[in-house]
N, C-alpha and C positions, 0 to 999 in steps of 0.2 A: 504493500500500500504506500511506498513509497517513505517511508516513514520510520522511528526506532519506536521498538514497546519493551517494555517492563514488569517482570512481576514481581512483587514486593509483599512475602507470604511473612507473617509472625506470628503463627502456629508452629507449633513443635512438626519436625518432620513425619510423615508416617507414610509406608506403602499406598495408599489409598491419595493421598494429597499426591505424595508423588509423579503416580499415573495420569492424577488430574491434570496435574501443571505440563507431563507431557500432551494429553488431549487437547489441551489450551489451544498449547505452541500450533501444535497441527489442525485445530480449527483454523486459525491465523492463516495460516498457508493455503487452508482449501477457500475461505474468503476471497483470498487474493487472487486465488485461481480464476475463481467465479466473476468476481466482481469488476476485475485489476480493468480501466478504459486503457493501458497502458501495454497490455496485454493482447495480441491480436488473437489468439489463439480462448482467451475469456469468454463466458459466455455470455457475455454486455456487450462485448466489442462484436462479436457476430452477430446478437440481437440487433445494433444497432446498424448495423450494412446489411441489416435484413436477410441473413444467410440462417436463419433459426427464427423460432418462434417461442414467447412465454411458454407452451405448454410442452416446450423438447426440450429445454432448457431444464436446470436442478430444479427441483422446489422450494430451492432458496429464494429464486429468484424472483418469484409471483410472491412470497411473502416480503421481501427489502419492496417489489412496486407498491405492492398494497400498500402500506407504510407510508413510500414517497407519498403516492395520491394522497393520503390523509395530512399531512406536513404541508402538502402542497394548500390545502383545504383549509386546515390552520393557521395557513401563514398569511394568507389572502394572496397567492402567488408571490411572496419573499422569497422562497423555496421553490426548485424545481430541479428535476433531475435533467434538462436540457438549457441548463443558463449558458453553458459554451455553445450550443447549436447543436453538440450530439448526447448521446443517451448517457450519463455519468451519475448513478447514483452517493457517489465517495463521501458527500455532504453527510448522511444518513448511515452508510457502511458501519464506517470505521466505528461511530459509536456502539451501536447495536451488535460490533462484532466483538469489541471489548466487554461489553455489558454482559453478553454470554459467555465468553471467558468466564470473568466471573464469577457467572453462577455453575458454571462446572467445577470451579475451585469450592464455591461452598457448598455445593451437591456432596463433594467428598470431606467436607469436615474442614477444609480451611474457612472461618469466619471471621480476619483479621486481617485483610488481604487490601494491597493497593495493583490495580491492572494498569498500566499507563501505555495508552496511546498512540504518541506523539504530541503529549504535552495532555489528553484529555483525559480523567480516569475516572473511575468507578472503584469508590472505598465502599468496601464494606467493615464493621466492627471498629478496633481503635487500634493506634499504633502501637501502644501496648497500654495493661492493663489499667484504665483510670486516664490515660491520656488520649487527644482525639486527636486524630490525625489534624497536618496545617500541609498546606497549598498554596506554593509563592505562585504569582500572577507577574508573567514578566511586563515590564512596563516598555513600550514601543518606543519610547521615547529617548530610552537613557539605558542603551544595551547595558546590561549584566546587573540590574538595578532590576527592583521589583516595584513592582505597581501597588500592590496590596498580598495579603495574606486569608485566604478561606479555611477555615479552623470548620472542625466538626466529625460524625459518626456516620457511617451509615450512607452516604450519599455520590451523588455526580458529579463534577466539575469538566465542564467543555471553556475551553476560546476559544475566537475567532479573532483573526486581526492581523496586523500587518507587523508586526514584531520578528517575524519568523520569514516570511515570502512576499513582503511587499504588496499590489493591491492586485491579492488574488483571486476575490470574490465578487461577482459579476451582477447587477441587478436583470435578473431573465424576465421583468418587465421591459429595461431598456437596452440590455448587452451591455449599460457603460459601468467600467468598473466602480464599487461601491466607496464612497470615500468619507460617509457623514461621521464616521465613526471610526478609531485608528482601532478599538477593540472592545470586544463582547463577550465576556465570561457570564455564562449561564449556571446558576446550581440548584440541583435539583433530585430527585429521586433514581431518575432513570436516565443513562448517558445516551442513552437512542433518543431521548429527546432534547437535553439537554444539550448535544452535539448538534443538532437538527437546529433548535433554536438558536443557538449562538449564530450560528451562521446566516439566520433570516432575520436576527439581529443587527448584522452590520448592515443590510440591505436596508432596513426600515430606517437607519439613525437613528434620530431622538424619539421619533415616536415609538420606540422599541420599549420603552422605558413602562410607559402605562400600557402598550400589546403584556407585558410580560406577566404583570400587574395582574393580568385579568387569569393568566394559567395557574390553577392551582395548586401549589408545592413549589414552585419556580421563583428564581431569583435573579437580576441581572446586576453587573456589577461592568457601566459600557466606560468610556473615556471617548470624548470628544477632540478634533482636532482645535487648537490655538487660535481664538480668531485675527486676522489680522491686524499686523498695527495699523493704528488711525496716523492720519498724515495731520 
């Protein structure tokens, strides 16, 4: 997915985590296989030159659309798995593919666990026993300097922003790249949407603020670009 991930288990080791953490890994990999627009040989990248269809495709695939359409539907088109012109669901992937990591890890008894990303993760449990997990936010502004710090148990943390690739998210109402906003950390229960919002986040700008307001369990945490000096 183009990207580094992470697992960060603080559970005592045991056979059964073990296995998990390898199941993880090799979800990851069959994701990418699936999903990768990078990928010519993917089954996104044939869906989208029309060499396949939803229904020959994994059944991965018809549940990440289904998804999309619903994000799409939620966001008031902020979101859309064709904002470049072709079929790329990655918006929505990545998180949804971390989020089930995951819950494969605490299926097998790790309940302590940080999944990371590419910067987005899903905690579950505490860092250790009495303490919650913290979550630097890098600040776009002032590389290797953090923006702020997301403390807590149990939850999501997605950004979006330009800290990392510059203005790589597109408004697929207008094609031009989004700029209201240098970045969009979303937190929230679940990284499948929490990764999905952030990024229909930076699309909206400021009125992302009270959109986010209205989901409930969600939290936004945006930074606005500097307005210019006055002459």
């Amino acid at each position: 997915m183009g990207t580094v991930f992470s697992f960060d288990i603080r559970d005592p080791a045991t056979p059964a985590i073990t296995e998990a953490l390898h199941g993880a890994v090799a979800w990851l990999h069959q994701v990418d296989a699936v999903f990768s627009p990078y990928r010519p040989d993917s089954a996104v990248s044939r869906l989208d030159r029309g060499e396949t269809t939803v229904g020959e495709c994994d059944p991965l695939v018809a549940e990440v659309l289904t998804l999309c359409e619903r994000a799409e539907r939620t966001t008031n088109g902020c979101f859309s798995t064709r904002a470049g012109g072709r079929l790329d669901p990655s918006g929505l992937v990545k998180g949804w593919a971390v989020e089930r990591a995951a819950h494969l890890l605490y299926a097998a008894g790790a309940r302590n666990t940080c999944v990371n990303g590419g910067g987005d993760l899903q905690l579950t449990g505490e860092a250790s026993p009495g303490v919650p997990w913290r979550v630097g936010i890098a600040d776009p502004l002032r590389p290797g300097r953090l923006l702020t710090v997301v403390t807590g148990r149990d939850l999501a943390v997605a950004t979006s922003g330009t800290a990392e690739r510059g203005l790589h998210v597109h408004d697929p109402r207008t094609g031009a790249p989004a700029r209201h906003l240098l970045s969009a950390t979303v937190i929230g229960p679940s990284l499948t949407w929490a990764d999905t919002y952030a990024t229909a986040a930076l699309v909206m700008g400021p009125a992302a603020e009270a959109w986010i307001g209205s989901v409930p369990g969600y939290e936004l945490a945006a930074l606005t670009p500097a307005p210019p000096p006055t002459r």
